[in-house]
PDB file of the backbone (N, CA, C, O) and the ligand in Angstrom, with CONECT records:
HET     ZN  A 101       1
ATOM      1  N   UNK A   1     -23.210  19.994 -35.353  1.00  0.00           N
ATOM      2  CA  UNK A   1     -22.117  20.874 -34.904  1.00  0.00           C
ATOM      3  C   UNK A   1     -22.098  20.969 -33.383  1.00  0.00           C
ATOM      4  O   UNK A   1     -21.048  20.927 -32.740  1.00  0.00           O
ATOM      5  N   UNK A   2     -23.391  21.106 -32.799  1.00  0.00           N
ATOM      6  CA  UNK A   2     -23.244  20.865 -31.427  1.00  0.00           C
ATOM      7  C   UNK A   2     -23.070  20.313 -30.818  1.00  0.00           C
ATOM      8  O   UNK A   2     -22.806  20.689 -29.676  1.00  0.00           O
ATOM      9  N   UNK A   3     -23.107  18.760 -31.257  1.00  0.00           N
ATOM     10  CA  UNK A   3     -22.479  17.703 -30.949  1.00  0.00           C
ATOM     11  C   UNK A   3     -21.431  17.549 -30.560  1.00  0.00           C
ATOM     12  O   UNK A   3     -21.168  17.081 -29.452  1.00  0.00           O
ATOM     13  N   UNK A   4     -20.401  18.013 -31.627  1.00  0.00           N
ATOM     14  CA  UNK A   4     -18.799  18.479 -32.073  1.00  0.00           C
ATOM     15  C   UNK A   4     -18.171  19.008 -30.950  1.00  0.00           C
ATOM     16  O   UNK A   4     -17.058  18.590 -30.630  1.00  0.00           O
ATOM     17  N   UNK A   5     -18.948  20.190 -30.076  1.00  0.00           N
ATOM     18  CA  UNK A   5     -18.704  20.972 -29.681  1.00  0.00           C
ATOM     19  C   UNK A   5     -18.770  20.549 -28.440  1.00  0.00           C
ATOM     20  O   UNK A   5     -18.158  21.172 -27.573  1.00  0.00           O
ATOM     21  N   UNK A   6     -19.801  18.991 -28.000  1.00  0.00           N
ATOM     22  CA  UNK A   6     -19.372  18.250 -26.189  1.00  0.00           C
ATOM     23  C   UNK A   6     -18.480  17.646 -26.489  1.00  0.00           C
ATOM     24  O   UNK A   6     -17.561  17.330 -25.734  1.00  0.00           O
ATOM     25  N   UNK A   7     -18.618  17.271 -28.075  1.00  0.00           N
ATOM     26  CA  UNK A   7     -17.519  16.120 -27.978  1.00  0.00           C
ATOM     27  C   UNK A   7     -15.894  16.329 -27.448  1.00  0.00           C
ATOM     28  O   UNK A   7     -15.187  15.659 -26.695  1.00  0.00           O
ATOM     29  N   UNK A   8     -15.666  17.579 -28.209  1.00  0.00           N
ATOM     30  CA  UNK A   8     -14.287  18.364 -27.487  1.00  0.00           C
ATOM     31  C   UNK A   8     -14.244  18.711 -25.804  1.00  0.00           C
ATOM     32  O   UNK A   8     -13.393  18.378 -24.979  1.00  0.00           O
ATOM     33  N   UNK A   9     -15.255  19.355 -25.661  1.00  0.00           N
ATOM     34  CA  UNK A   9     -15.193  19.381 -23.940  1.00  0.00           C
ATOM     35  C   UNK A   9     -15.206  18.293 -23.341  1.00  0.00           C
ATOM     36  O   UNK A   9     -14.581  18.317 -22.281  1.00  0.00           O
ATOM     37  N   UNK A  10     -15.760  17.171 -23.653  1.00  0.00           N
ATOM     38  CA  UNK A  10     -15.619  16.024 -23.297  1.00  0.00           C
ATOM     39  C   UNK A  10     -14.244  15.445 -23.328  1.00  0.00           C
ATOM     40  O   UNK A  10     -13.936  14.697 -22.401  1.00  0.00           O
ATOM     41  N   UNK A  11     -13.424  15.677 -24.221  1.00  0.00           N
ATOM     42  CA  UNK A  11     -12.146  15.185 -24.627  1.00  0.00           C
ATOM     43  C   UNK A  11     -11.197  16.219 -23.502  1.00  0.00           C
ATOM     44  O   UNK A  11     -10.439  15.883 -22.592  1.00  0.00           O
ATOM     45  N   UNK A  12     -11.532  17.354 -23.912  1.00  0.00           N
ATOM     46  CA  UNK A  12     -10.380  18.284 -22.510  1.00  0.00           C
ATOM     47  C   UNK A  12     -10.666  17.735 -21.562  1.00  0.00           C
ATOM     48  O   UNK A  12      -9.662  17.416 -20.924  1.00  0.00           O
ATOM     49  N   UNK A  13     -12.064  17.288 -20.871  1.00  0.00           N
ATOM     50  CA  UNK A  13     -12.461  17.146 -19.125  1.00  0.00           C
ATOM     51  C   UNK A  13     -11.306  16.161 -19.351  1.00  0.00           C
ATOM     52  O   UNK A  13     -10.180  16.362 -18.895  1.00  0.00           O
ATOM     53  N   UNK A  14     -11.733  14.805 -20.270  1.00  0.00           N
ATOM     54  CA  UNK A  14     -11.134  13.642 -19.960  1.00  0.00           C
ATOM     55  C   UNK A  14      -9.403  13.843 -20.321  1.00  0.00           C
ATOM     56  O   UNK A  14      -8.827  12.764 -20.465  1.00  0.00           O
ATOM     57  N   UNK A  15      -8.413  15.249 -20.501  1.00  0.00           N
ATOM     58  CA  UNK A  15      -7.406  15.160 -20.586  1.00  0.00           C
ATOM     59  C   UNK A  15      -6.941  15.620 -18.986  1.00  0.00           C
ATOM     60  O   UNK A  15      -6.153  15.058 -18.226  1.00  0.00           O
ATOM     61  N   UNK A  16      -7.766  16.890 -18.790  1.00  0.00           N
ATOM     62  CA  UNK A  16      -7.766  17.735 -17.199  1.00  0.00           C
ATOM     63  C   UNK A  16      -7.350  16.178 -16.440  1.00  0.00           C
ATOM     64  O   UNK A  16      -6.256  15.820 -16.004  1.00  0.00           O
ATOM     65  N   UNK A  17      -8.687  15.420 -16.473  1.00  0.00           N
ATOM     66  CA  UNK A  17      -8.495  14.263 -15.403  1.00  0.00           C
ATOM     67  C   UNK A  17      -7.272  13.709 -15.490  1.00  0.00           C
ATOM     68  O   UNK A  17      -6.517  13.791 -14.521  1.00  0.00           O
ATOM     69  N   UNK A  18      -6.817  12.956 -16.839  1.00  0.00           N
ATOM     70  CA  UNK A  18      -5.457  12.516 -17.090  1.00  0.00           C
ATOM     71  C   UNK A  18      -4.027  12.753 -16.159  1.00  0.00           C
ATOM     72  O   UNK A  18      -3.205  12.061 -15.558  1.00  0.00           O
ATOM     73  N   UNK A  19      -4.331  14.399 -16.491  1.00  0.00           N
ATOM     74  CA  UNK A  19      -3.326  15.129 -15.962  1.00  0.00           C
ATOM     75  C   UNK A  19      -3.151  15.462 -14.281  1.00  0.00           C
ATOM     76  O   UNK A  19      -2.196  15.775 -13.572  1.00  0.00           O
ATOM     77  N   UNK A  20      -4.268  15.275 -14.105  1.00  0.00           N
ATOM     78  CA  UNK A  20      -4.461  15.167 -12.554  1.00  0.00           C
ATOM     79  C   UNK A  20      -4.135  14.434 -11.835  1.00  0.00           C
ATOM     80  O   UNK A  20      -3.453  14.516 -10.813  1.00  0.00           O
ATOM     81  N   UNK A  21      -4.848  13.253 -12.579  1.00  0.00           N
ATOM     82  CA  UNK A  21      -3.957  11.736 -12.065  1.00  0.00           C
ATOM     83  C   UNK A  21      -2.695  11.282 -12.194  1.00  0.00           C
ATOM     84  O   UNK A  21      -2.228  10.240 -11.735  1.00  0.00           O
ATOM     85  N   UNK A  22      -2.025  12.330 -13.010  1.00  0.00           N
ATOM     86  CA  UNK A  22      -0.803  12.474 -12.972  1.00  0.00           C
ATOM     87  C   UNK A  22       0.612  12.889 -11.974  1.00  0.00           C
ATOM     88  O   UNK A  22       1.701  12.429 -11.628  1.00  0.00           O
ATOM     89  N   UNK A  23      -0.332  14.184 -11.790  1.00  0.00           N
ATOM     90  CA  UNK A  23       0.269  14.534 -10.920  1.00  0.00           C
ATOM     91  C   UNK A  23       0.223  14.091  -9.371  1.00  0.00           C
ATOM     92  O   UNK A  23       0.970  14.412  -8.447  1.00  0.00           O
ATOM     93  N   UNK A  24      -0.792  13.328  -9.394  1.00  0.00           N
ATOM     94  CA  UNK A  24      -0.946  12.696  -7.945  1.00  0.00           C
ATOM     95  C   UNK A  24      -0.139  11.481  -7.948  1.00  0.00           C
ATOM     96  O   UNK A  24      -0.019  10.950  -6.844  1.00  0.00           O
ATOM     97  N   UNK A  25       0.377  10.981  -8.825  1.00  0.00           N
ATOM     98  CA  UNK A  25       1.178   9.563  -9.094  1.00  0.00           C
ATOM     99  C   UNK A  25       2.368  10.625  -8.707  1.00  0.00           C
ATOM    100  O   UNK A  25       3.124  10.375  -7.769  1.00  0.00           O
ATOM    101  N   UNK A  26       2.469  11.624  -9.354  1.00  0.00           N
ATOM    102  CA  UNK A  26       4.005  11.914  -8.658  1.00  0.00           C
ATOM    103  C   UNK A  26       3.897  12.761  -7.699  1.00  0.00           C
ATOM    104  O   UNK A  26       3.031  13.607  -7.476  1.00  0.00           O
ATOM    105  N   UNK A  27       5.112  12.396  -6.982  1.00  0.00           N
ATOM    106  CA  UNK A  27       5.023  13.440  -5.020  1.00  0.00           C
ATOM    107  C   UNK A  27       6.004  14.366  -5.110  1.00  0.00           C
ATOM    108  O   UNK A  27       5.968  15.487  -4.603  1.00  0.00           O
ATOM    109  N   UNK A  28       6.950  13.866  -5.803  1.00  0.00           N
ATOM    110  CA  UNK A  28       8.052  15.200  -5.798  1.00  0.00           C
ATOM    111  C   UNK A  28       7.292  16.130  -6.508  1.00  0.00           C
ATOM    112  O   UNK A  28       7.665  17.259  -6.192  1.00  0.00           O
ATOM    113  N   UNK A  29       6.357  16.154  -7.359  1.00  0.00           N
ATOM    114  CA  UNK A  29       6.069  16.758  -7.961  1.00  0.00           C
ATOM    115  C   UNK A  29       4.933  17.877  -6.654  1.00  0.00           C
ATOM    116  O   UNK A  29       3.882  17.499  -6.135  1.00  0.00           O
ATOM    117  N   UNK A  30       5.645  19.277  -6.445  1.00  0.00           N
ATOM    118  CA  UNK A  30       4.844  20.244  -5.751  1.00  0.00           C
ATOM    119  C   UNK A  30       3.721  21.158  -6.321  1.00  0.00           C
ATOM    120  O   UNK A  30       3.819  22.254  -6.873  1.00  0.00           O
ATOM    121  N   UNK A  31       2.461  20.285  -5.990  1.00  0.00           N
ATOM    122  CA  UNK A  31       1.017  20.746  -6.386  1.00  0.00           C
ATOM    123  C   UNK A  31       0.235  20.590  -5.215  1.00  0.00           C
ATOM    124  O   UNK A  31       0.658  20.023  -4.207  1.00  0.00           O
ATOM    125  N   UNK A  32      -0.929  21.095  -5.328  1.00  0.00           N
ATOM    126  CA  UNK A  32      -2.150  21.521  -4.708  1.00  0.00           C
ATOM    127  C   UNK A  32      -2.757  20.441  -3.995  1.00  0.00           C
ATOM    128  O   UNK A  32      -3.621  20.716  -3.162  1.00  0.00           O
ATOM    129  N   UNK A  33      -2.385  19.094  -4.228  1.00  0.00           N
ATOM    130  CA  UNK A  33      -3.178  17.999  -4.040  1.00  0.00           C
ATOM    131  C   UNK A  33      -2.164  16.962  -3.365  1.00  0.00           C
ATOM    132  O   UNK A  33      -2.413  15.811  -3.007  1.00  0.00           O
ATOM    133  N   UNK A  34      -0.391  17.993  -3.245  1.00  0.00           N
ATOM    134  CA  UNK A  34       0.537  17.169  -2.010  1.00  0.00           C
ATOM    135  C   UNK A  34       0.142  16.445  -1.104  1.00  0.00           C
ATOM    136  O   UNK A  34       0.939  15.522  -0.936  1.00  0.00           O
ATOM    137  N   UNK A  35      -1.075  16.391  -0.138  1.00  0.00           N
ATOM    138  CA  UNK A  35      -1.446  15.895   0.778  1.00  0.00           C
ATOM    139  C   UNK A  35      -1.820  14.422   0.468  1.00  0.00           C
ATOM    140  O   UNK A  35      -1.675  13.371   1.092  1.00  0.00           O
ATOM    141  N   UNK A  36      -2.360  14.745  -0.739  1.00  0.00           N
ATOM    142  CA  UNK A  36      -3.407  13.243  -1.202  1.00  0.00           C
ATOM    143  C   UNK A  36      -2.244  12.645  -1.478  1.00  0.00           C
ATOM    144  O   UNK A  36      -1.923  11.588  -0.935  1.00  0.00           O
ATOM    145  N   UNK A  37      -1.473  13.285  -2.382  1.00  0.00           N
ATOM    146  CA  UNK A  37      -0.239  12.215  -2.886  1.00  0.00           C
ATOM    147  C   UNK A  37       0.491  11.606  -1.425  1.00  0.00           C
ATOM    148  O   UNK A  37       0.825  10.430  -1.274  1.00  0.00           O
ATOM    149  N   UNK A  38       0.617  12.466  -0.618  1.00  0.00           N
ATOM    150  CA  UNK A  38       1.107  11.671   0.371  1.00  0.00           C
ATOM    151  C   UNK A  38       0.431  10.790   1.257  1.00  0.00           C
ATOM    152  O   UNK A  38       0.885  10.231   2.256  1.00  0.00           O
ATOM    153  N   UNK A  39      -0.598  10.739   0.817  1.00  0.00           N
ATOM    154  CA  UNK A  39      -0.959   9.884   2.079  1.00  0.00           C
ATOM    155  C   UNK A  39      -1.510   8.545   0.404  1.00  0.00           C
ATOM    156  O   UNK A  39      -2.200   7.689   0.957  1.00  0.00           O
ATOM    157  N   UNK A  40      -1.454   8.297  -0.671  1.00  0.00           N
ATOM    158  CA  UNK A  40      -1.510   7.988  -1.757  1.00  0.00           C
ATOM    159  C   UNK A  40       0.013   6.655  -0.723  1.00  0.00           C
ATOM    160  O   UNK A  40      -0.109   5.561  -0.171  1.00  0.00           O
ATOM    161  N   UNK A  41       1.412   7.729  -0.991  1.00  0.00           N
ATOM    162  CA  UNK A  41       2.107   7.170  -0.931  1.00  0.00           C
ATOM    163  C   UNK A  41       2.654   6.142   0.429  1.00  0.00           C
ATOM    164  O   UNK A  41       3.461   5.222   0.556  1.00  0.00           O
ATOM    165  N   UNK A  42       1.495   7.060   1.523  1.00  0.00           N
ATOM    166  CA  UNK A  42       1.641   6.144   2.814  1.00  0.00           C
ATOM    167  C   UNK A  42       1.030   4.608   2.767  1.00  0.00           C
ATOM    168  O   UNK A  42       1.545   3.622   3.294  1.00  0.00           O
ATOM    169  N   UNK A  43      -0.372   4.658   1.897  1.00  0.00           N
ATOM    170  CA  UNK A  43      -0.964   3.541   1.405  1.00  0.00           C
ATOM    171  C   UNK A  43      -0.125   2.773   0.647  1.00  0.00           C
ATOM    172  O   UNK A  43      -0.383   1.581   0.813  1.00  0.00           O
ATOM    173  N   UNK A  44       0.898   2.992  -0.224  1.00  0.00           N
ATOM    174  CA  UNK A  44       1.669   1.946  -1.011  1.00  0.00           C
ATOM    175  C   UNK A  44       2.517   1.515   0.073  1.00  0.00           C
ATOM    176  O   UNK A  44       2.722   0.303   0.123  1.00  0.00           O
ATOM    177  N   UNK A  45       3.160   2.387   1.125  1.00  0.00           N
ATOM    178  CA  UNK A  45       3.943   1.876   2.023  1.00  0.00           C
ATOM    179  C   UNK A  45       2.978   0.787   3.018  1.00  0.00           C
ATOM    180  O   UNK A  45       3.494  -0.245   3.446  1.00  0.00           O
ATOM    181  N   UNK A  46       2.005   1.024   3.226  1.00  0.00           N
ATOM    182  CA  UNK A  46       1.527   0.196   4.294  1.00  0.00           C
ATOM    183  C   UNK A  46       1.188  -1.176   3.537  1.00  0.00           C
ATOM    184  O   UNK A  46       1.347  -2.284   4.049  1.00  0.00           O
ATOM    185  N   UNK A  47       0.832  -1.008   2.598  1.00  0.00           N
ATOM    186  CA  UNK A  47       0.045  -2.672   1.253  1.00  0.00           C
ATOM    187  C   UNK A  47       1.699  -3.377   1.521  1.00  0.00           C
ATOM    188  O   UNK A  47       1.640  -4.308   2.324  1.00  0.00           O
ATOM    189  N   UNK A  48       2.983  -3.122   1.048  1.00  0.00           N
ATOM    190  CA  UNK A  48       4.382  -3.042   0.760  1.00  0.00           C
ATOM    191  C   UNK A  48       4.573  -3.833   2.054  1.00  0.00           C
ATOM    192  O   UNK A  48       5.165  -4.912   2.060  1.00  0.00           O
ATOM    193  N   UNK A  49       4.003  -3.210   3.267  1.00  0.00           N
ATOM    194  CA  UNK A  49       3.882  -4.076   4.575  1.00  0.00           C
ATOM    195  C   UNK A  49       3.572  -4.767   4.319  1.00  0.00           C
ATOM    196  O   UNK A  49       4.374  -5.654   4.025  1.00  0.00           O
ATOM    197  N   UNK A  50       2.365  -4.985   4.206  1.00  0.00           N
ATOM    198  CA  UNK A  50       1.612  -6.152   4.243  1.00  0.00           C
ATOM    199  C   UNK A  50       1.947  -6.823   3.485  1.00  0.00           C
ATOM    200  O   UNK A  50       1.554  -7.965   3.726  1.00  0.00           O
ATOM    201  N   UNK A  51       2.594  -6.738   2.485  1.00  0.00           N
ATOM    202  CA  UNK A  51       2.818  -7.565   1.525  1.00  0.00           C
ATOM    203  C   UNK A  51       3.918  -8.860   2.154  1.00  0.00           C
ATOM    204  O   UNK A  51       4.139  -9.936   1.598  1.00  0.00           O
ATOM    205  N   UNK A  52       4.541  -8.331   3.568  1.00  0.00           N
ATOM    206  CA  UNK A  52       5.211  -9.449   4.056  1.00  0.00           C
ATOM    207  C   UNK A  52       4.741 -10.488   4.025  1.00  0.00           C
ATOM    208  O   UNK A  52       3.543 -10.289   3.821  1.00  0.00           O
ATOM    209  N   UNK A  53       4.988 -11.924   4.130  1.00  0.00           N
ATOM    210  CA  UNK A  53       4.720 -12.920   4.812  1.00  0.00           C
ATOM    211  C   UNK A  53       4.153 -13.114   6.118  1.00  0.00           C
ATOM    212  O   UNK A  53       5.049 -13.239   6.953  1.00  0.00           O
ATOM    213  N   UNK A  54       2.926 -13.191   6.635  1.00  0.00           N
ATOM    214  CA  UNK A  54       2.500 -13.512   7.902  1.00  0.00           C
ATOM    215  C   UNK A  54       2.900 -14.573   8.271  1.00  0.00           C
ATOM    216  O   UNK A  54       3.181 -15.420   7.423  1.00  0.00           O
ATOM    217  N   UNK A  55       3.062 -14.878   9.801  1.00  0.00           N
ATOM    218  CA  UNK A  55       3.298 -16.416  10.387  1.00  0.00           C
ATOM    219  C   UNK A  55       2.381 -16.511  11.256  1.00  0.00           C
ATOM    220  O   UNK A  55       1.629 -15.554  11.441  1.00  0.00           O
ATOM    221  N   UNK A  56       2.245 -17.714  11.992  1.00  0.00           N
ATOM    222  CA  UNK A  56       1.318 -17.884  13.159  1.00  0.00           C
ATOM    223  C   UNK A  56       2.635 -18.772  14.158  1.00  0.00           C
ATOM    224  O   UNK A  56       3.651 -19.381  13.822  1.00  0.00           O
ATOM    225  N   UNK A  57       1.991 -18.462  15.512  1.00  0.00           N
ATOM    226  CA  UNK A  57       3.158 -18.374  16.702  1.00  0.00           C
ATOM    227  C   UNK A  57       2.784 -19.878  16.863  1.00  0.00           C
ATOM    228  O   UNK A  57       1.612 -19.857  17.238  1.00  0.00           O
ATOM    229  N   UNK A  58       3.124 -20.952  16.783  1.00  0.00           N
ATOM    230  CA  UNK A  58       2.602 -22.084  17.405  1.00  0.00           C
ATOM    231  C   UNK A  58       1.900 -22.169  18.513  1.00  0.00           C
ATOM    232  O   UNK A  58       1.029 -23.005  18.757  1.00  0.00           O
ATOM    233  N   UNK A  59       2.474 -20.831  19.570  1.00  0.00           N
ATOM    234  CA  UNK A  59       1.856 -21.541  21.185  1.00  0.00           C
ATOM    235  C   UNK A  59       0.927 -20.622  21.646  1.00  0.00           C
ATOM    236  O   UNK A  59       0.175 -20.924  22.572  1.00  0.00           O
ATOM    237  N   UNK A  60       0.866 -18.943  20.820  1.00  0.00           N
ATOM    238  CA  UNK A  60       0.007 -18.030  21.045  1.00  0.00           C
ATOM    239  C   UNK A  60      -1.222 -17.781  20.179  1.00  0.00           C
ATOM    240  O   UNK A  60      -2.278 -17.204  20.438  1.00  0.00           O
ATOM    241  N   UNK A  61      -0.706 -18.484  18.890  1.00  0.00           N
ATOM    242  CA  UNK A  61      -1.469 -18.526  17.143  1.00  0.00           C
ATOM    243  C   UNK A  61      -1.705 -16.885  16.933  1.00  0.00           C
ATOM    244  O   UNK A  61      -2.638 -16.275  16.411  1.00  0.00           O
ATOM    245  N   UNK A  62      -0.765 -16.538  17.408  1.00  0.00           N
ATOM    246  CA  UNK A  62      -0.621 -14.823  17.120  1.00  0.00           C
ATOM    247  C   UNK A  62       0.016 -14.780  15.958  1.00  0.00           C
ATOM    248  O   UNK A  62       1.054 -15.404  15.738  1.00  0.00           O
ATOM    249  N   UNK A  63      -0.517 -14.100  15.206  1.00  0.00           N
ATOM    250  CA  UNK A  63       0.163 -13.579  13.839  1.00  0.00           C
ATOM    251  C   UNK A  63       1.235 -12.499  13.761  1.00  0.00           C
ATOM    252  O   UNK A  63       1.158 -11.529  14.515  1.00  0.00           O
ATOM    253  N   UNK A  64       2.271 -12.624  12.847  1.00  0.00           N
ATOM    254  CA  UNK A  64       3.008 -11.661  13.143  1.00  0.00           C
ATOM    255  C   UNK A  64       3.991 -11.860  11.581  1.00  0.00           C
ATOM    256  O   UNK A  64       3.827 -12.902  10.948  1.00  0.00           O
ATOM    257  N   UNK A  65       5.005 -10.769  11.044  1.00  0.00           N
ATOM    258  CA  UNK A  65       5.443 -10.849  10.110  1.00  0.00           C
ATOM    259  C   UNK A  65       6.729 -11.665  10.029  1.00  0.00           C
ATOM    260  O   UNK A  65       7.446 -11.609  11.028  1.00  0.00           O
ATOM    261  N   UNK A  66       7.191 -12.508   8.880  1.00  0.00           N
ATOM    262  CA  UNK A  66       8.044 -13.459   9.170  1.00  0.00           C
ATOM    263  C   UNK A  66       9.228 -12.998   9.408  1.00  0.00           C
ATOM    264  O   UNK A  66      10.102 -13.753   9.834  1.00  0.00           O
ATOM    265  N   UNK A  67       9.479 -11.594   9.159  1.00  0.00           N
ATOM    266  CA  UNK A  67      10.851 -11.515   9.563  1.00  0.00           C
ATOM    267  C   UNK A  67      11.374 -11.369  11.265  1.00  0.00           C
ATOM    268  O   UNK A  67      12.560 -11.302  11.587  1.00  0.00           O
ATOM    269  N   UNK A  68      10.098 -11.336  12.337  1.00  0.00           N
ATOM    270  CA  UNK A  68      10.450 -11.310  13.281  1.00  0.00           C
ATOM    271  C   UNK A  68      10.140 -12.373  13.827  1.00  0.00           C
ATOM    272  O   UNK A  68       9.949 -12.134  15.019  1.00  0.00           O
ATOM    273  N   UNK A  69       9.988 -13.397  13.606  1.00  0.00           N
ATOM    274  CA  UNK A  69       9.783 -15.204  13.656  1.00  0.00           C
ATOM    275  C   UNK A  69      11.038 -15.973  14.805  1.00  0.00           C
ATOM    276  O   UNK A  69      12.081 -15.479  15.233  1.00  0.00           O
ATOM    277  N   UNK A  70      10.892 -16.301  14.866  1.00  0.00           N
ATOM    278  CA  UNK A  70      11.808 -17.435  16.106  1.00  0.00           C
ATOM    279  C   UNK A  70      11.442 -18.597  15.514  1.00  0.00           C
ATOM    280  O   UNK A  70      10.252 -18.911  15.564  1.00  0.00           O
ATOM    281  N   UNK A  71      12.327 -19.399  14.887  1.00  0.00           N
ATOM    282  CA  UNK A  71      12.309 -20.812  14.715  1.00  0.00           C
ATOM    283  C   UNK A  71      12.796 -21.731  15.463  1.00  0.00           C
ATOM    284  O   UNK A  71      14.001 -21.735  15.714  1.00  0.00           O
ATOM    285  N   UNK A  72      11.986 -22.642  15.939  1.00  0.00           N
ATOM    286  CA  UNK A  72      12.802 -23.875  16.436  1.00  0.00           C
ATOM    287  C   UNK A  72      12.049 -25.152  15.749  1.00  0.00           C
ATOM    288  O   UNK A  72      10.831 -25.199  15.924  1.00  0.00           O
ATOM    289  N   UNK A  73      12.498 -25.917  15.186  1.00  0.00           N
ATOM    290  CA  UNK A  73      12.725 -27.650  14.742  1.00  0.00           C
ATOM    291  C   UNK A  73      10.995 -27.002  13.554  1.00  0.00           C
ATOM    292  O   UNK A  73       9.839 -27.422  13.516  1.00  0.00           O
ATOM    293  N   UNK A  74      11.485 -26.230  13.044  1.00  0.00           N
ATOM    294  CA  UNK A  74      10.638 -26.295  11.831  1.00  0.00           C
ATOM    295  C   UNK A  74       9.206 -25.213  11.641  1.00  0.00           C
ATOM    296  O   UNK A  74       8.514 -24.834  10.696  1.00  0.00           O
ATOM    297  N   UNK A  75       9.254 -24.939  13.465  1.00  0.00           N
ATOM    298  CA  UNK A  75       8.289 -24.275  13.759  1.00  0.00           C
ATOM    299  C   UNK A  75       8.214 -22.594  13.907  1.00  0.00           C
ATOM    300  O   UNK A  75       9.150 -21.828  14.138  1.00  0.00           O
ATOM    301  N   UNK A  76       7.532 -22.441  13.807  1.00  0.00           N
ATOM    302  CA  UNK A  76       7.735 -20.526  14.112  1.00  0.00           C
ATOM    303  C   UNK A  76       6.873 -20.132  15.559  1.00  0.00           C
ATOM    304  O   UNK A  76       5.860 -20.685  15.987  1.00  0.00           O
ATOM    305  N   UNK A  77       7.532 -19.143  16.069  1.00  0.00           N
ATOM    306  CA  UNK A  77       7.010 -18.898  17.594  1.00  0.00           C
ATOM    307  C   UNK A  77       7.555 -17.210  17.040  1.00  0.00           C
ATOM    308  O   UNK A  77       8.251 -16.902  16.072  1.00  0.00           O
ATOM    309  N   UNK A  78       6.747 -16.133  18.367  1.00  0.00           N
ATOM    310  CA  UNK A  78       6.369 -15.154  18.064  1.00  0.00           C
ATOM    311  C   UNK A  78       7.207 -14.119  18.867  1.00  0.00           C
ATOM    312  O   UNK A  78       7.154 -12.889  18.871  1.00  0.00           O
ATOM    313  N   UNK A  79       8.219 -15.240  19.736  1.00  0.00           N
ATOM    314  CA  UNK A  79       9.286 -14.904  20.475  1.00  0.00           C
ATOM    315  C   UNK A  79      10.055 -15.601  21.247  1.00  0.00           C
ATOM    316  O   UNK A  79       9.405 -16.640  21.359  1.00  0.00           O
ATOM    317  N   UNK A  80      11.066 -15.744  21.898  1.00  0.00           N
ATOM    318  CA  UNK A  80      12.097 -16.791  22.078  1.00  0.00           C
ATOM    319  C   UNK A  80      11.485 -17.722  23.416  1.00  0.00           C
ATOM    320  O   UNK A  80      11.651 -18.903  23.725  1.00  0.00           O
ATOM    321  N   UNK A  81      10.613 -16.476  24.117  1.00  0.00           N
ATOM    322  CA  UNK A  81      10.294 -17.192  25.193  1.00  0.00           C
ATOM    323  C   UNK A  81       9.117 -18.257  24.970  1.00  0.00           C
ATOM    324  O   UNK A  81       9.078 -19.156  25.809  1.00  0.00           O
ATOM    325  N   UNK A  82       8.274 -18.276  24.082  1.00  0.00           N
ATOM    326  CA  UNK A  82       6.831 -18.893  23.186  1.00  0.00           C
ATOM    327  C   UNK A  82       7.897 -20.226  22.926  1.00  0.00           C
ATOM    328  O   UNK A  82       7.607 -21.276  23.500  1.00  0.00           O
ATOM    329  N   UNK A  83       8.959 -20.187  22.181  1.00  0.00           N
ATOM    330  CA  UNK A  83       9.814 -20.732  21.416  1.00  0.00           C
ATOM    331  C   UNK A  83      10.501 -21.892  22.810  1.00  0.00           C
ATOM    332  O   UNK A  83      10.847 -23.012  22.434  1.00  0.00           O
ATOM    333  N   UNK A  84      10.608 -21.651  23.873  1.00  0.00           N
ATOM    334  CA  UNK A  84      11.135 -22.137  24.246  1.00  0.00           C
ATOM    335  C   UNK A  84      10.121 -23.115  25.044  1.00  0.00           C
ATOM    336  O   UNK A  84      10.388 -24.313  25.136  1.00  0.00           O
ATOM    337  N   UNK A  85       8.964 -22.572  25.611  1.00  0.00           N
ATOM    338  CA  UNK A  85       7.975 -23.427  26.567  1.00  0.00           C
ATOM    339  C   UNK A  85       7.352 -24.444  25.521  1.00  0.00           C
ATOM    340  O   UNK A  85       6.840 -25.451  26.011  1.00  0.00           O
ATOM    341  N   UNK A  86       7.334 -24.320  24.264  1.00  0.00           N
ATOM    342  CA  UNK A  86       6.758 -25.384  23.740  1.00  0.00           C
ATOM    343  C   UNK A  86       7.198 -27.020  23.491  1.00  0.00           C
ATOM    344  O   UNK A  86       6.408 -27.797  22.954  1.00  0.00           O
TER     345      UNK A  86
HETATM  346 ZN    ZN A 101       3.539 -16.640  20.792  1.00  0.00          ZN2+
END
């Protein structure tokens, strides 16, 4: 019987947690733990960054994301002026 009796507390802790992690998945949602969720959600924004495409500059080998790229004849440069001395 006493057994019975972690086994249930065991089962609430592991619902408490559930629910916790719940509420930290959602941000609109206004709880106690807003902060974490937001900065939760600054981390998906920054990975979401990163998740761009990196390039390398041909003439600086500076890395940078592809949408701010300068192409010329196939190549990527890291700005027009890189782009042009090469
Ligand atoms: Zn460059």
């Amino acid at each position: 019987m006493r057994f019975l009796m972690w086994l249930a507390l065991g089962v609430l802790v592991l619902f408490a947690v559930r629910k916790k992690a719940q509420n930290l998945a959602r941000p609109d949602q206004p709880s106690q733990a807003s902060a974490a969720s937001q900065a939760e959600a600054g981390a998906a924004a920054t990975s979401t960054g990163s998740a761009e495409s990196m390039v390398c500059c041909e003439r600086c080998q500076l890395y940078f994301p592809a949408s701010e790229a300068v192409f010329k004849e196939n190549k990527s440069y890291c700005c027009a002026a890189h782009a042009e001395q090469s």
